[in-house]
VOLODO-397437 format. One record per residue (C-alpha): residue in three letters; x, y, z. Coordinates in Angstrom, 2 decimals, padded with zeros to 5 digits. Each point is the difference from the previous one (the first is absolute). Layout:
- type:xx:yy:zz
- ALA:X:Y:Z
...
// end
This chain:
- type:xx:yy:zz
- UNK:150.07:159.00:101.21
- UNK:002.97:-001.86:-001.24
- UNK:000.79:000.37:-003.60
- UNK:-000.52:-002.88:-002.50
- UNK:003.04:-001.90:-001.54
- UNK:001.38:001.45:-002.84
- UNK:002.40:-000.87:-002.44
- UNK:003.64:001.78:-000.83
- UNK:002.75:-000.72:-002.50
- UNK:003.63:002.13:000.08
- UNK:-000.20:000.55:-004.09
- UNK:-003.67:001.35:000.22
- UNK:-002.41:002.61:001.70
- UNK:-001.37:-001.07:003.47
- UNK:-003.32:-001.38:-000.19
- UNK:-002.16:000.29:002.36
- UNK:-003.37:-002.31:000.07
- UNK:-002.41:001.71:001.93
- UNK:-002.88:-002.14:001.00
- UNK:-003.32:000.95:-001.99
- UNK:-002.34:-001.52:003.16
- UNK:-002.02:-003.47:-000.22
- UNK:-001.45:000.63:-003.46
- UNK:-001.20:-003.55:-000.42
- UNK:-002.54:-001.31:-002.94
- UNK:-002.78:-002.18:001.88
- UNK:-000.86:-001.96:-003.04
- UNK:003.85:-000.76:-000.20
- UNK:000.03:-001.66:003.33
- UNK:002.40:002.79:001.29
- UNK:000.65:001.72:003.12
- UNK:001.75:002.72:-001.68
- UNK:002.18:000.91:-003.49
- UNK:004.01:000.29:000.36
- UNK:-000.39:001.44:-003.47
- UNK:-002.01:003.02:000.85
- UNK:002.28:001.98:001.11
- UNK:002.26:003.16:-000.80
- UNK:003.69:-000.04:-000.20
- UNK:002.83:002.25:-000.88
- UNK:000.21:001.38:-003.06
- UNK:002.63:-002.84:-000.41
- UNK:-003.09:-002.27:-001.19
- UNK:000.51:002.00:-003.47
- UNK:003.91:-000.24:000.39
- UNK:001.37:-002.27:-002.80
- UNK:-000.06:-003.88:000.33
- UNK:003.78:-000.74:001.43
- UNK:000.20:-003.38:-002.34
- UNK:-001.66:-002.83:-000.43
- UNK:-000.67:-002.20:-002.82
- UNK:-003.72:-000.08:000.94
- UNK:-002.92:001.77:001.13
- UNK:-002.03:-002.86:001.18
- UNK:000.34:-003.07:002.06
- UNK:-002.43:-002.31:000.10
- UNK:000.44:-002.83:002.68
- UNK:-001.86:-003.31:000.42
- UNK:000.01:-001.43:003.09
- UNK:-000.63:-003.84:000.00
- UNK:-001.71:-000.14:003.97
- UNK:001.08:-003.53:001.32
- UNK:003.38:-000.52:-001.70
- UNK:000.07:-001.56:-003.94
- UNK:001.93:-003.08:000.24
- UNK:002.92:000.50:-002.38
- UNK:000.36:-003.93:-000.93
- UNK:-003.48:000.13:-001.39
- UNK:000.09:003.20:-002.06
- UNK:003.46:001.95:-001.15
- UNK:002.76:-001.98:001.32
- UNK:-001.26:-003.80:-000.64
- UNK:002.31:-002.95:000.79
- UNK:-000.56:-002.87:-002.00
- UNK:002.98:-001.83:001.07
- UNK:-000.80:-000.07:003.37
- UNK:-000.97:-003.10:002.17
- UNK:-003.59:-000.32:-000.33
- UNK:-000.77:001.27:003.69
- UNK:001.47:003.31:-001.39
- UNK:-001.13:-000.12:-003.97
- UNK:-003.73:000.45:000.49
- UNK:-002.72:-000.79:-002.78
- UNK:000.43:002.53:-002.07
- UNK:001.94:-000.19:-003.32
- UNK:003.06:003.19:-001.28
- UNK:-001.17:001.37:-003.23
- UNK:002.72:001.72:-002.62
- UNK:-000.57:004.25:000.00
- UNK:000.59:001.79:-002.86
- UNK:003.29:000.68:001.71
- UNK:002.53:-003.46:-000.89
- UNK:001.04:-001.45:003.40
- UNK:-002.68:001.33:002.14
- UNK:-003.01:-002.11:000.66
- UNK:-003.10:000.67:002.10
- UNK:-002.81:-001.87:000.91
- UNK:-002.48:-001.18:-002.08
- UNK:-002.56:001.30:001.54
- UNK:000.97:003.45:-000.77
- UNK:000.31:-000.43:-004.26
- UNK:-001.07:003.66:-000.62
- UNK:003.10:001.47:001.94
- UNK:002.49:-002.12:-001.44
- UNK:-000.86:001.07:-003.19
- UNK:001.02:003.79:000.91
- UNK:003.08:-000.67:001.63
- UNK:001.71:002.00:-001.80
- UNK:-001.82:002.75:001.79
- UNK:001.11:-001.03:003.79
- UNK:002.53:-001.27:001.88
- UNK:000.61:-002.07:003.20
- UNK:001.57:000.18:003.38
- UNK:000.11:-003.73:001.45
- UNK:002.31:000.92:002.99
- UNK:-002.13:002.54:002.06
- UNK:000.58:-000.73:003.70
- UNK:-001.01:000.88:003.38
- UNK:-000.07:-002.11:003.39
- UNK:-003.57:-000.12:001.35
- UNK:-002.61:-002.79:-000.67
- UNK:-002.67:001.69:001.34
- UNK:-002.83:001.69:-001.63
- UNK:-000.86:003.30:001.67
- UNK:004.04:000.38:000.72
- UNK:000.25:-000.69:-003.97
- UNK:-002.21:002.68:-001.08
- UNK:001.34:002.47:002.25
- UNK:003.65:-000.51:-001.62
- UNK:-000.97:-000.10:-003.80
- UNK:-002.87:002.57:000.14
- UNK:002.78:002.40:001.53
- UNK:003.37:-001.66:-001.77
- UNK:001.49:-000.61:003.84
- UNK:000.87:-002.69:000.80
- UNK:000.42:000.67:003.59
- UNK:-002.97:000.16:001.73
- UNK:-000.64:003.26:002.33
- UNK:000.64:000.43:003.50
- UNK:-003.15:-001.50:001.80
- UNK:-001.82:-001.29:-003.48
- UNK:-003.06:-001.62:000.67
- UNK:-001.05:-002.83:-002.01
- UNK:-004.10:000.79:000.61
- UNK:-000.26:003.37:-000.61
- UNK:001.72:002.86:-001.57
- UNK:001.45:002.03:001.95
- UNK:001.53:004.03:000.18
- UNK:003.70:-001.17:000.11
- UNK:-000.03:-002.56:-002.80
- UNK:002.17:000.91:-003.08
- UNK:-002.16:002.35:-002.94
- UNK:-001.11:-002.45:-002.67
- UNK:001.51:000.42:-003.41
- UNK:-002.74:001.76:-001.26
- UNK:000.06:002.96:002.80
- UNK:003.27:000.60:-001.12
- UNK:-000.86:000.16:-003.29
- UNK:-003.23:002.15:000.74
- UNK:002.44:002.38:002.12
- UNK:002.92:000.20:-002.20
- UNK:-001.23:000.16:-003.69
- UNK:-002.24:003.43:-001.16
- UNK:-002.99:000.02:-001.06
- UNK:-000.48:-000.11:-003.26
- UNK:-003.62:001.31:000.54
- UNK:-003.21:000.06:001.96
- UNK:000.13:-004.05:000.79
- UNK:002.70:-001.31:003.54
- UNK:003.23:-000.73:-001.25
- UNK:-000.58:-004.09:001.41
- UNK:-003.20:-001.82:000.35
- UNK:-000.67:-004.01:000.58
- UNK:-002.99:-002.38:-001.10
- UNK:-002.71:-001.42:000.13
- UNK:000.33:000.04:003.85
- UNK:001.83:000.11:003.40
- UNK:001.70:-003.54:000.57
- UNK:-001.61:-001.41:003.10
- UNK:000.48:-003.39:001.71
- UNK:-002.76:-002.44:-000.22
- UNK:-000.71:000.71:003.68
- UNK:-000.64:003.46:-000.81
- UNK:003.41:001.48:001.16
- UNK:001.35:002.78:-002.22
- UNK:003.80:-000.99:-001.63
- UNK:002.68:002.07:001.13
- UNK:002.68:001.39:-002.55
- UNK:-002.93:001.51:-002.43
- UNK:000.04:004.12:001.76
- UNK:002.21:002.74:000.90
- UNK:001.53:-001.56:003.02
- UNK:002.56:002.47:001.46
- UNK:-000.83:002.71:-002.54
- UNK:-003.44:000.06:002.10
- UNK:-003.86:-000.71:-001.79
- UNK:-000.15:003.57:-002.30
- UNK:002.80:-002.31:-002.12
- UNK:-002.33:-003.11:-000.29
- UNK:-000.62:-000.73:-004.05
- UNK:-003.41:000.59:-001.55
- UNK:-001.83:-003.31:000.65
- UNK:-002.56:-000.56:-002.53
- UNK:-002.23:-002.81:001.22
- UNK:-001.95:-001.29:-002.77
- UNK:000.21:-003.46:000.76
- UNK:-002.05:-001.24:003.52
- UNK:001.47:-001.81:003.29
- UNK:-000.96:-003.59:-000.24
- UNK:001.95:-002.28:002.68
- UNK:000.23:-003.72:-001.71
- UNK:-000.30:001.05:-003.19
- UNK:003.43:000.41:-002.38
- UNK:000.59:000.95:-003.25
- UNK:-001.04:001.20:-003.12
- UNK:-004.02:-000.06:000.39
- UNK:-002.60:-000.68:-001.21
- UNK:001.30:-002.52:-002.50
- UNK:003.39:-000.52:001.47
- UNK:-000.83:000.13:003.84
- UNK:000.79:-002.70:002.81
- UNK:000.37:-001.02:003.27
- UNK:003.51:-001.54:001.25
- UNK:-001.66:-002.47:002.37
- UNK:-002.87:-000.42:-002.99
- UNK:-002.85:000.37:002.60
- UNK:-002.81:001.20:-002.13
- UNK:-000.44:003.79:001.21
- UNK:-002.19:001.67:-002.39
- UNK:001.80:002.88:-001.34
- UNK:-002.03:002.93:-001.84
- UNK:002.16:002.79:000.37
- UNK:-000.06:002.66:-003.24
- UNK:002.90:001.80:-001.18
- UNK:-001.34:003.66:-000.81
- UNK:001.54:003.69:-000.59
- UNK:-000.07:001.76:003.18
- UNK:-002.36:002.17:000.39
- UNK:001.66:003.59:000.92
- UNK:-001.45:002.64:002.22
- UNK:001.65:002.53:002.51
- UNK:000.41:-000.95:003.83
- UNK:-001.41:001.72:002.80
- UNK:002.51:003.17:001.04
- UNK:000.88:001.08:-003.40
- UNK:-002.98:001.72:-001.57
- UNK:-000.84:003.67:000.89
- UNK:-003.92:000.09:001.41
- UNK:-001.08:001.35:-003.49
- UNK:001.38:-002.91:-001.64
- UNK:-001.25:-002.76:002.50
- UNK:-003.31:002.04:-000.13
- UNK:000.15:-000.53:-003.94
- UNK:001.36:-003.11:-000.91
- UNK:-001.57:-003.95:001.03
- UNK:003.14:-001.77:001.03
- UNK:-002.17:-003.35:-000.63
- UNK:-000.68:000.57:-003.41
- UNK:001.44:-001.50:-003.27
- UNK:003.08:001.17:-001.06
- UNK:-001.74:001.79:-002.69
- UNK:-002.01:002.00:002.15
- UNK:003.03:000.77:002.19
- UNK:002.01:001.76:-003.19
- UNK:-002.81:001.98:-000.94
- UNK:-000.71:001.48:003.56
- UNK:003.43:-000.23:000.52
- UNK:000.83:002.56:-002.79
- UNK:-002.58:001.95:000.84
- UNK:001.03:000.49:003.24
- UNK:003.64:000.59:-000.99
- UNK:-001.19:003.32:-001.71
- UNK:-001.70:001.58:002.94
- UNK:001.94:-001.20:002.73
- UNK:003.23:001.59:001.73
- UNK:001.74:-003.41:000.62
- UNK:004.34:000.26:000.56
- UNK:002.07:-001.80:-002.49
- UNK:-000.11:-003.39:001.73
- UNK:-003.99:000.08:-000.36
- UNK:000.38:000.96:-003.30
- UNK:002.50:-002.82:-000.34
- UNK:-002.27:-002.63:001.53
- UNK:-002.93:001.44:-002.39
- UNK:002.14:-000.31:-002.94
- UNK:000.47:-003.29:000.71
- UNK:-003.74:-001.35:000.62
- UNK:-000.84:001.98:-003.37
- UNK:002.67:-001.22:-002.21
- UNK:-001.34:-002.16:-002.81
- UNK:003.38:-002.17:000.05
- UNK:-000.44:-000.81:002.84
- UNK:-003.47:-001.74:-000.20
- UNK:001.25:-001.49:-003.11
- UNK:003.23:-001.53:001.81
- UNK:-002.37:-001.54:002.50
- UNK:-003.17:-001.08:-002.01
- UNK:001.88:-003.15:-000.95
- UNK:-002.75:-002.50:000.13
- UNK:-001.33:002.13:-003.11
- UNK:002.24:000.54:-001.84
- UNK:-000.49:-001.46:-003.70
- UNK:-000.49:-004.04:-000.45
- UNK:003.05:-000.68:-001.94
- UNK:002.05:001.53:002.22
- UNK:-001.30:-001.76:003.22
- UNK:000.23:-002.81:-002.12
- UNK:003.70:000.01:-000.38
- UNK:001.11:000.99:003.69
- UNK:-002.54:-002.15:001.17
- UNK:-003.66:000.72:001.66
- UNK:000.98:-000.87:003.63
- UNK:001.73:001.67:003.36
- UNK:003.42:-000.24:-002.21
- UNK:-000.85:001.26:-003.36
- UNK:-001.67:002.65:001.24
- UNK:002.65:000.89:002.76
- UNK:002.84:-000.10:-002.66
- UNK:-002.67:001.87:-002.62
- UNK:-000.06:003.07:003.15
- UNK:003.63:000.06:000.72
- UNK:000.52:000.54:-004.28
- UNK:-002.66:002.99:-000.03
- UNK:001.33:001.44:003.17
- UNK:003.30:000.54:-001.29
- UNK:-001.36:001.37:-003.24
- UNK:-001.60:002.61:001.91
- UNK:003.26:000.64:001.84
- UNK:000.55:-002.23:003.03
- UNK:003.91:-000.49:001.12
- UNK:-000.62:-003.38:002.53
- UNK:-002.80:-002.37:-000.85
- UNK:000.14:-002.99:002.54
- UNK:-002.31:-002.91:-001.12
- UNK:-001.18:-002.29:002.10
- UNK:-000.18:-002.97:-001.89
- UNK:-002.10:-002.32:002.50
- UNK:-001.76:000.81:003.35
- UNK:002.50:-000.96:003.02
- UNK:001.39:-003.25:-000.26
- UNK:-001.10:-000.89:-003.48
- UNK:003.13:-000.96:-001.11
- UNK:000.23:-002.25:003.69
- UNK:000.39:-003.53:-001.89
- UNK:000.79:-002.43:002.50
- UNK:-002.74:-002.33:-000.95
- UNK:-001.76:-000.09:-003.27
- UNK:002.78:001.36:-001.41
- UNK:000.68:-001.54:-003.60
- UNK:-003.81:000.44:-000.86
- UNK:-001.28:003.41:001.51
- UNK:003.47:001.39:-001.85
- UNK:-001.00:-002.21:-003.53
- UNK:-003.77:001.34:000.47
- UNK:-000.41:002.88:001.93
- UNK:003.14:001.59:000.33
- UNK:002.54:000.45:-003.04
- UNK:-002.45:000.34:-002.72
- UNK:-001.32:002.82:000.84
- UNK:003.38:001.61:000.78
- UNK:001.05:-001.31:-003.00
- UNK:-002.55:001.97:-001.68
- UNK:-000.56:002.93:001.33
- UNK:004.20:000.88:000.55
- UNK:000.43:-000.96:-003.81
- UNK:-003.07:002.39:-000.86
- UNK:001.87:002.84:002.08
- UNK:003.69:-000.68:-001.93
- UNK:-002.26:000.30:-003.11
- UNK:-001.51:003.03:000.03
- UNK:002.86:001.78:001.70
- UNK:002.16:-001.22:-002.71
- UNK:-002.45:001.11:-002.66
- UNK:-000.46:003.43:001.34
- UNK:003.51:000.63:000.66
- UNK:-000.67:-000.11:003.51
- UNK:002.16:-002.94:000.96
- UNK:003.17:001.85:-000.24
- UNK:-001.30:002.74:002.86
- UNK:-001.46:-002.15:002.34
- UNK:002.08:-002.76:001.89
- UNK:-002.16:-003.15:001.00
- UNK:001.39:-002.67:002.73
- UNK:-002.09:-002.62:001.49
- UNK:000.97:-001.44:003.42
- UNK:-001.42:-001.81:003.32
- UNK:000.64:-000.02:003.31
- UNK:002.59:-003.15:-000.44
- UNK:000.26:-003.01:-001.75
- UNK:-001.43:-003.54:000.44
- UNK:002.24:-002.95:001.63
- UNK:001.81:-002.36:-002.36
- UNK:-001.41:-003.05:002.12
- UNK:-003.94:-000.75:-001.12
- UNK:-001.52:-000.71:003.04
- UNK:-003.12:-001.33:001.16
- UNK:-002.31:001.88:002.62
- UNK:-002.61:-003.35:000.24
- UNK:-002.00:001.22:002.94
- UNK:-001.19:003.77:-002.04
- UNK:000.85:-001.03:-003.75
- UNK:-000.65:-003.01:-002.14
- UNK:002.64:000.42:-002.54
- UNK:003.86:001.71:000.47
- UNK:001.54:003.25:-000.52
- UNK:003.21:001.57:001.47
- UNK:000.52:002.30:003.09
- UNK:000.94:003.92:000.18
- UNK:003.60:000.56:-000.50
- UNK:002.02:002.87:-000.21
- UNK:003.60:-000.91:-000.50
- UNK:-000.95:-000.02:-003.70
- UNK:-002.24:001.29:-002.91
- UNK:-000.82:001.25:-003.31
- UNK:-000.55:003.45:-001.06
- UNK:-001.46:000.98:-003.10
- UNK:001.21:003.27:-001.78
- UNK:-001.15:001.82:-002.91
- UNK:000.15:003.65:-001.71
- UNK:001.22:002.74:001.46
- UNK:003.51:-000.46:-002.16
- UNK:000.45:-003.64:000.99
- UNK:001.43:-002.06:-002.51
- UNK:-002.18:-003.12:-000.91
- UNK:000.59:-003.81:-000.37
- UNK:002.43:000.30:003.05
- UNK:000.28:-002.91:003.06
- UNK:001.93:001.87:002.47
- UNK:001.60:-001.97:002.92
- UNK:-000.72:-003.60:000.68
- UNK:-001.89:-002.09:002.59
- UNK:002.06:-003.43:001.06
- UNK:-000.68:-002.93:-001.39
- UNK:-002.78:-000.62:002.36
- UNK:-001.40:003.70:-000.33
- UNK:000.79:000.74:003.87
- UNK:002.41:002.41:000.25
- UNK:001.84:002.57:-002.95
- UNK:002.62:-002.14:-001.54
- UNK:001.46:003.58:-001.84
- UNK:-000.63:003.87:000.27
- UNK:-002.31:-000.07:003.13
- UNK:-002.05:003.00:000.07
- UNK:-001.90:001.48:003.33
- UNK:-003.79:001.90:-000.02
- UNK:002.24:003.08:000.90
- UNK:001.31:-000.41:-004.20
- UNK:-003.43:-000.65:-000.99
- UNK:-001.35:003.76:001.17
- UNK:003.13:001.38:-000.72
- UNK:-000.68:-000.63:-003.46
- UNK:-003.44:001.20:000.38
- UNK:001.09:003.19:001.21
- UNK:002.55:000.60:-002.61
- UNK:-002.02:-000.91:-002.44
- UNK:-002.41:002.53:000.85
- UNK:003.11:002.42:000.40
- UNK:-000.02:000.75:003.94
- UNK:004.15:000.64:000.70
- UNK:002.00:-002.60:001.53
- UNK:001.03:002.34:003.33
- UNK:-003.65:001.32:000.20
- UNK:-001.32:-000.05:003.22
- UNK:-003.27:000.87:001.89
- UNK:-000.17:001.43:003.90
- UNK:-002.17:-000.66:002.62
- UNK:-001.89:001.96:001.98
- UNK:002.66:000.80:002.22
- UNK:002.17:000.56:-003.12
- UNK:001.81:-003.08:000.62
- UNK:001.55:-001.44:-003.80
- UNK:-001.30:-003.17:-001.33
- UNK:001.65:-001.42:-002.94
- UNK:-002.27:-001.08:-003.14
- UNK:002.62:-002.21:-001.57
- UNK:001.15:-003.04:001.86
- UNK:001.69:-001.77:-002.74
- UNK:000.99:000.34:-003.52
- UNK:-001.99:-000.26:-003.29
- UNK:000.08:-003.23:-001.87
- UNK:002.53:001.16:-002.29
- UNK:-000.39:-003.48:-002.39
- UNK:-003.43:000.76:-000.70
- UNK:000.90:002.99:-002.21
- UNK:003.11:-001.12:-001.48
- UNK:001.92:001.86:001.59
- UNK:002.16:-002.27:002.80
// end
C-alpha cells in the first residue's frame, strides 16, 4: 500500500503522518477524521515560530462586493457608486459602509487588504484558488466536482502541518460542505493531491437547502425571491462512532443512535474494559470530551451571549469557530453563507442592507470582542475573504432579478485581517478609482495563506510528499509583511 503524504523540513525531525484509517463521526457528516491520526514524535517537537496558534477563516461563498462593504467609492459615477453610503471607523481616513456600524467602531482592531487579485470570474474556479491560496488552477480541474488532483485546501495544510495540540483535528470547517444549488459538491474544500485521509473535520450542523441563502431563520432568502419555504435548524452535531472502528465488545455495548449523553457514559464504560489501540482510544477521547460538546452545543449556549453574536446560521457559526479554538483548534474555516450567498447580481443593495451585512456585522464584532477580552485576539489570526470580488459596473439581470447587483470578478477584492499580530486601523493597497483592478501593492491568494501558515508557524521551505515521495511546496508566496508592521 503506498504510504500517505507526509511532511519534512531541513531544520527539523522528519515527520511522518501515518494515516489513522476512515475514523469518521456520522453525526458530523464525515466520511472520516484527518485529525485522528498518529504522527512522529515530532507532533510534541517545539512550535518552529509563529505569532499564532489559531487561524480562523471566513469564507464569504459567492464573492462580497468590495464597493458595497470595505473599499466603498463614493466618487464614482453613479453606475459604479451603488446605494450605499461610507461611514467614518474609529480609524481617521478609513470609512466603511454604513451598513456595517459595529465594525467600524473596532477598527482599531483590524486591518484591510483592498488589492487582493486573481484572474478567474468563475465561481467553482474561484473557490478552488482561494480555499487553497493558488491561483493556478490544477492540471485537469473540474469545475463540477472535486476531484483527486486538485490543489489541498488551506485548511489540509494546516490540518497536516500544525500538531495537535490535543485530542480535537488540527483544522475543521462549518456548519457544512459548500454545495451548488444543483446539488454538486464545490471543489477546492478537501485534500486534493494530499489524497481524502487529509480532508478537514467537517462539522455539519447546518442542513442542505438549495434556494435558500443566508443567515436563517430571521436573516434567510432566496436570490431570485421565489418563496421556497425554508425550515432548516442549526443544531450541535450529534457525535457517535462509525461503523469499522469499534471492537465487537464496544459495538455490542454502546447505541450509536443515542443522545450524546448516553454515548459518553457507555462510551467510558467501554473504554475501561476494552483493549482498543491508541487511535481508538483517540477517537473515544474525543466523543467523551466535555469541550467538545460544549464547543458544539451552540444553539444553547446562554441568552446573552446568543444575543450578542446573533441567534442565526452566522452568530452561531462565528459563536463555534470562538469555542473551538478555546478548546485548541489551529484552522477554523467558517462558512459564512450556504454556496452562493454572497452571489449578488440581482437584489443586491437590499438582501446585503437586510439579510446580509448585519448579521456579519454582528456576529464578527462579537468574535473581535471576546477574543480581545480574553486575551485571545493576540493568538489567533482572523481574515475574512470570498471567492472574488463583485464588478464595478451595476448591472441589471431583468429576465431572473427585479432589482441590480454586480457580477463575479476576480481581478480585485477586499480582505479582511485581524489578530494573530496584525496591526489594526491599517488600509493596505488600493483599488483604482473605479475599484477594478489594484491601483498599489497588489497582493495574490498565494500571500493570503502564506500568512496563514506563518501565522500559525509552519516554515517557509516546509514541504509535504506524495505518495510517491514526490515534494510539494506549502508556501507559494510570501506573507503580507504590512499587516504586521513589519514591511
Amino acid at each position: 500500500m503506498p504510504s500517505e503524504p507526509f511532511l519534512s523540513h531541513p531544520r527539523l525531525p522528519r515527520r511522518t503522518m501515518l494515516q489513522a484509517g476512515a475514523i469518521g463521526l456520522v453525526g458530523l457528516g464525515m466520511n472520516h477524521l484527518a485529525g485522528l491520526r498518529e504522527s512522529s514524535a515530532a507532533d510534541n517537537s517545539p512550535k518552529p515560530g509563529g505569532k499564532a496558534k489559531s487561524c480562523i477563516y471566513i469564507f464569504l461563498s459567492g464573492g462580497l462586493a468590495q464597493h458595497d462593504s470595505f473599499d466603498m467609492k463614493p466618487d464614482a459615477p453613479d453606475n459604479v457608486r451603488g446605494e450605499f453610503q461610507p461611514i467614518a471607523t474609529s480609524t481617521p481616513g478609513i470609512q466603511i459602509c454604513e451598513h456595517l456600524p459595529l465594525l467600524a467602531a473596532r477598527s482599531q482592531l483590524w486591518s484591510l487588504v483592498r488589492s487582493l487579485t486573481h484572474s478567474s470570474n468563475d465561481h467553482s474556479a474561484g473557490h478552488q484558488i482561494m480555499l487553497s491560496g493558488r491561483s493556478a488552477l490544477p492540471p485537469g480541474f473540474s469545475p463540477n466536482k472535486p476531484q483527486r488532483t486538485d490543489w489541498p485546501s488551506i485548511a489540509s495544510i494546516a490540518s497536516a502541518a500544525t500538531p495537535r495540540r490535543n485530542n480535537l483535528p488540527p483544522a475543521a470547517v462549518l456548519p457544512e460542505r459548500l454545495i451548488h444549488w444543483s446539488g454538486r459538491v464545490i471543489p477546492g474544500q478537501f485534500g486534493g493531491l494530499m489524497g481524502p485521509q487529509r480532508d478537514p473535520w467537517f462539522i455539519e450542523a447546518s442542513p442542505y437547502h438549495n434556494t435558500s441563502y443566508g443567515a436563517y431563520p430571521q436573516y434567510q432568502f432566496d436570490h431570485q425571491e421565489r418563496g421556497h419555504a425554508d425550515e432548516r435548524t442549526f443544531q450541535a452535531p450529534s457525535l457517535s462512532l462509525p461503523q469499522g472502528i469499534d471492537s465487537p465488545r464496544l459495538a455490542a455495548r454502546t447505541n450509536l443512535l443515542a443522545t450524546l449523553q448516553r454515548q459518553r457514559e457507555e462510551l467510558d464504560r467501554a473504554a475501561q474494559t476494552t483493549d482498543f489501540d491508541h487511535l481508538r482510544q483517540r477517537a473515544i477521547s474525543l466523543l467523551t470530551d466535555r469541550t467538545v460538546k460544549n464547543a458544539l452545543d451552540v444553539t444553547n449556549a446562554d441568552e446573552q451571549t446568543q444575543e450578542r453574536y446573533g441567534k442565526n446560521a452566522f452568530g452561531w457559526s462565528l459563536l463555534m469557530a470562538r469555542r473551538l479554538v478555546e478548546a485548541g483548534v489551529n484552522l477554523v474555516q467558517v462558512n459564512l453563507g450556504n454556496n452562493e450567498s454572497w452571489d449578488t447580481h440581482g437584489e443586491a443593495f437590499p438582501h446585503l442592507k437586510d439579510k446580509l451585512l448585519p448579521p456579519t456585522d454582528r456576529a464578527l464584532s462579537a468574535l473581535l470582542d471576546d477574543l480581545h477580552e480574553s486575551g485571545l485576539l493576540d493568538d489567533t489570526l482572523i481574515v475574512m475573504a470570498g471567492e472574488f470580488g463583485r464588478t464595478p459596473k451595476i448591472t441589471q439581470l431583468a429576465n431572473v432579478y427585479r432589482k441590480p447587483g454586480r457580477d463575479p470578478w476576480g481581478a480585485v477584492q477586499t480582505v479582511f485581517f485581524a489578530g494573530g499580530g496584525v496591526k489594526g486601523g491599517q488600509a493596505i493597497g488600493a483599488s483604482d478609482r473605479l475599484g477594478a483592478y489594484p491601483a498599489t501593492s497588489p497582493h495574490t491568494p498565494e500571500d493570503m495563506a502564506a500568512t496563514i501558515y506563518d501565522a500559525l508557524g509552519i516554515p517557509a521551505t516546509a514541504i509535504w510528499q506524495d505518495e510517491t515521495t514526490r515534494p510539494h511546496a506549502i508556501y507559494h508566496g510570501e506573507p503580507i509583511a504590512e499587516l504586521f508592521g513589519t514591511a
